[in-house]
C-alpha angles and dihedrals in degrees: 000000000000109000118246127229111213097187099081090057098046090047084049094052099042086052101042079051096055092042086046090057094048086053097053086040089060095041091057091049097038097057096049082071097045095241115153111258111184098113085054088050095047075046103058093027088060089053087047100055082047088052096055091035087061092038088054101050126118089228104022095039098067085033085063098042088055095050101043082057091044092047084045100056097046086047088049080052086047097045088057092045094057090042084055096041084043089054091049089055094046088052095051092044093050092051094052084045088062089051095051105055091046081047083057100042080048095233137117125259124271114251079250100060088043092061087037091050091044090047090048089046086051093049099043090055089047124121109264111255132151113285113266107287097024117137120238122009102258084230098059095067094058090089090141141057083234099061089039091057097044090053087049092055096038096053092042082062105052089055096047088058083052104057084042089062091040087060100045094050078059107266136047114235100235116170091253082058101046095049089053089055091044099051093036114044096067084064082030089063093041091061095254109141135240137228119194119186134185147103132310125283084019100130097254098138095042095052084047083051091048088042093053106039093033097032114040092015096235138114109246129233102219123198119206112227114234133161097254104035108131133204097259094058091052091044104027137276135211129267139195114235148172120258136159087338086307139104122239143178109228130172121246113196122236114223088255095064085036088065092048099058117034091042110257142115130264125208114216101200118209101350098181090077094064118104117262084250099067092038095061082050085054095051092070088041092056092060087062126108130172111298101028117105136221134200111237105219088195101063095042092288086290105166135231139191121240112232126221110267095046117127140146126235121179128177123203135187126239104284087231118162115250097013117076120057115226096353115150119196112248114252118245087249096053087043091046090058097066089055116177087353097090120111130175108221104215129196121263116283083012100169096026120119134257091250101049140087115277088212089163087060099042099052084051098054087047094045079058099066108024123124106229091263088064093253120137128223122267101232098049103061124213089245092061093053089055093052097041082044091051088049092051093054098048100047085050099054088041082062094051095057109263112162092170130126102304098006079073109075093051083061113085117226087254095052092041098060097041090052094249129157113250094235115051107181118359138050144169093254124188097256083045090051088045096045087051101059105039076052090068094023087059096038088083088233093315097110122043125210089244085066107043092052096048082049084054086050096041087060096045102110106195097076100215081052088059099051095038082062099046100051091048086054086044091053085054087057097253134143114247111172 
């Protein structure tokens, strides 16, 4: 009797199971727009009539059977390995809760919380295993490579619906990102301000957002930097109004003021495009903390009082010659004032070599796409991720100034021996990466990620810029042209 493979069957009906679910997905979608859906039901009732063919069959019946118990049992594995990894993060969350609030009542920890905090820390470092009690070890029942396959997949996913979640919310939570929040919300809560500096596209004003909603609790008021603002439009100025048939001068609040006084903090984005004039104002406003109060010169000097929950967060770009328009450097005083609170905001897989995985990058152009289960679209392939993921962190390292083994050959002779970096202008930056592929994951197939990338190059305006682009993509074997 002839053997019987049970593989091809499997592989039909996996992937019969996951078409059948994007059917009745666009089904779903299609209909609450009232769009006919006919052609999708022939579709998935075809899918349907293979599924129970194969699950009828004398040889492929039993096979399917086998390999759902088998699935069920490594998801079961998987289900117990996310609950453990779940309880490490909670631990290490609620320790740096505890932080936090003594960090906001401006005292020290108990010797208590410290043992608690050190205990959760432990805890949250800890090697993943099932909860005491639990029966069995989620790990002993991974005996074969299919189950371990099928955990490894199942967990990949999870964290890439995570990081899904964490983008949309505004800011994926990278390691470099979560040490920043960790080391600056307990001066954060005090009142103390926060400079973030870094390059553009770099995600600064995403992690001052995330700082300011997660951290303190509180929406932001965020003030654009440009080179005329002034300091009434950031306090407050005066304004002639109707009232009662007669003419009067009343005061209308900045969101600065705003923030002050109604506790809350205020992001001042890209501050080193505000004129030298504002910044010595800000340089008394940055010495401020919860409870003092301040004369407001214009509204008359009348004084408030600054609420708890007030701070100041501002972002500024490298100061970097030849890049950034209207930029001024920040004196020594206005820097000083920050203190300890200055943090650069690197790109992702900033210090990892040419040669290695930019596994930063590449989360992040999964977490773009991404439906909210983890799973990726069918017509934008994982390798292309990972291509479209490699070229991003080069280019971006290539921004920043790296000249090292590999970096090299994307620097041009001139660049190299002024010290320049080999991009002047334009880079693949994390929220272009991001806006290019929901571009081509949103185009339902029209637009390919060959073309939106050479559209990306065809608006570049520096034209070294351009071709230094262009031959990075090209090296990812992609078309640009």
């Amino acid at each position: 009797m002839e053997q019987f493979d049970p593989a091809p069957a499997v592989a039909e009906a996996t992937a019969l199971l996951h078409e059948r679910a994007e059917l009745v997905r666009a089904i779903r979608l299609d209909s609450g727009l009232g769009a006919d859906t006919s052609a999708l039901t022939r579709e998935r009732e075809a899918a349907d009539a293979r599924l129970a063919e194969l699950w009828d069959g004398e040889r492929t019946g039993p096979a399917l059977s086998d390999a759902a118990t088998e699935r069920a049992v490594a998801l079961r594995s998987a289900v117990s390995a996310r609950r453990a990894l779940r309880g490490r993060a909670e631990a290490a969350a609620r320790a740096e809760s505890i932080t936090a609030q003594a960090a906001r009542s401006g005292r020290s920890l108990s010797r208590g919380e410290r043992e608690l905090v050190a205990a959760l820390t432990r805890a949250g470092a800890g090697t993943p295993h099932a909860p005491a009690g639990s029966a069995p070890d989620w790990t002993a029942v991974v005996t074969t490579a299919v189950r371990r396959d099928v955990v490894v997949e199942a967990l990949a996913r999870q964290e890439l619906a995570t990081a899904r979640a964490q983008l949309r919310d505004g800011l994926l939570l990278t390691g470099q990102m979560r040490g920043i929040i960790r080391e600056a919300l307990p001066g954060l809560l005090r009142g103390d301000p926060v400079l973030l500096v870094g390059e553009t596209g770099g995600a600064k004003t995403a992690l001052a957002e995330h700082l300011s909603r997660a951290g303190v609790g509180h929406e932001p008021e965020l003030v654009s930097g440009f080179g005329d603002i002034t300091s009434a439009q950031l306090l407050g100025t005066h304004e002639l109004r109707a009232e009662g048939g007669a003419t009067v001068s009343a005061f209308v609040p900045g969101p600065l003021h705003r923030a002050m006084t109604e506790g809350r903090p205020v992001i001042l984005d890209e501050v080193n495009a505000m004129p030298p004039e504002f910044l010595k104002r800000l340089n008394r406003i940055l010495q401020l903390r919860p409870g003092d109060r301040i004369g407001i010169q214009e509204n008359g000097g009348r004084e408030i009082r600054i609420a708890q929950g007030f701070a100041i967060l501002a972002t500024a770009n490298e100061q970097t010659p030849h890049r950034y328009r209207g930029l001024d450097r920040l004196s020594a005083e206005l820097v000083n004032r920050f203190g300890a609170n200055a943090y650069r905001v690197h790109y992702p897989d900033t210090g990892m070599a040419y040669e290695g995985f930019p596994r930063e990058n590449t989360l992040l152009a999964a977490a773009a796409v991404a439906d909210r289960h983890g799973r990726l679209p069918a017509d934008i392939p994982a390798a292309d991720l990972a291509r479209v993921a490699r070229a991003a962190f080069i280019s971006q390292q290539v921004f920043a100034g790296e000249h090292g083994e590999g970096f090299a050959e994307y620097v041009s002779t001139e660049r190299d021996i002024d010290g320049r970096p080999g991009l002047e202008e334009s880079v693949l930056a994390p929220r272009t990466l991001v806006a290019i592929l929901q571009k081509v994951a949103g185009s339902a197939g029209a637009v390919s990620l060959d073309r939106a990338l050479t559209r990306f190059v065809e608006g570049i305006m520096h034209a070294e810029d351009r071709r230094v682009l262009a031959l990075i993509l090209t090296g990812q074997g992609f078309r640009i042209g």
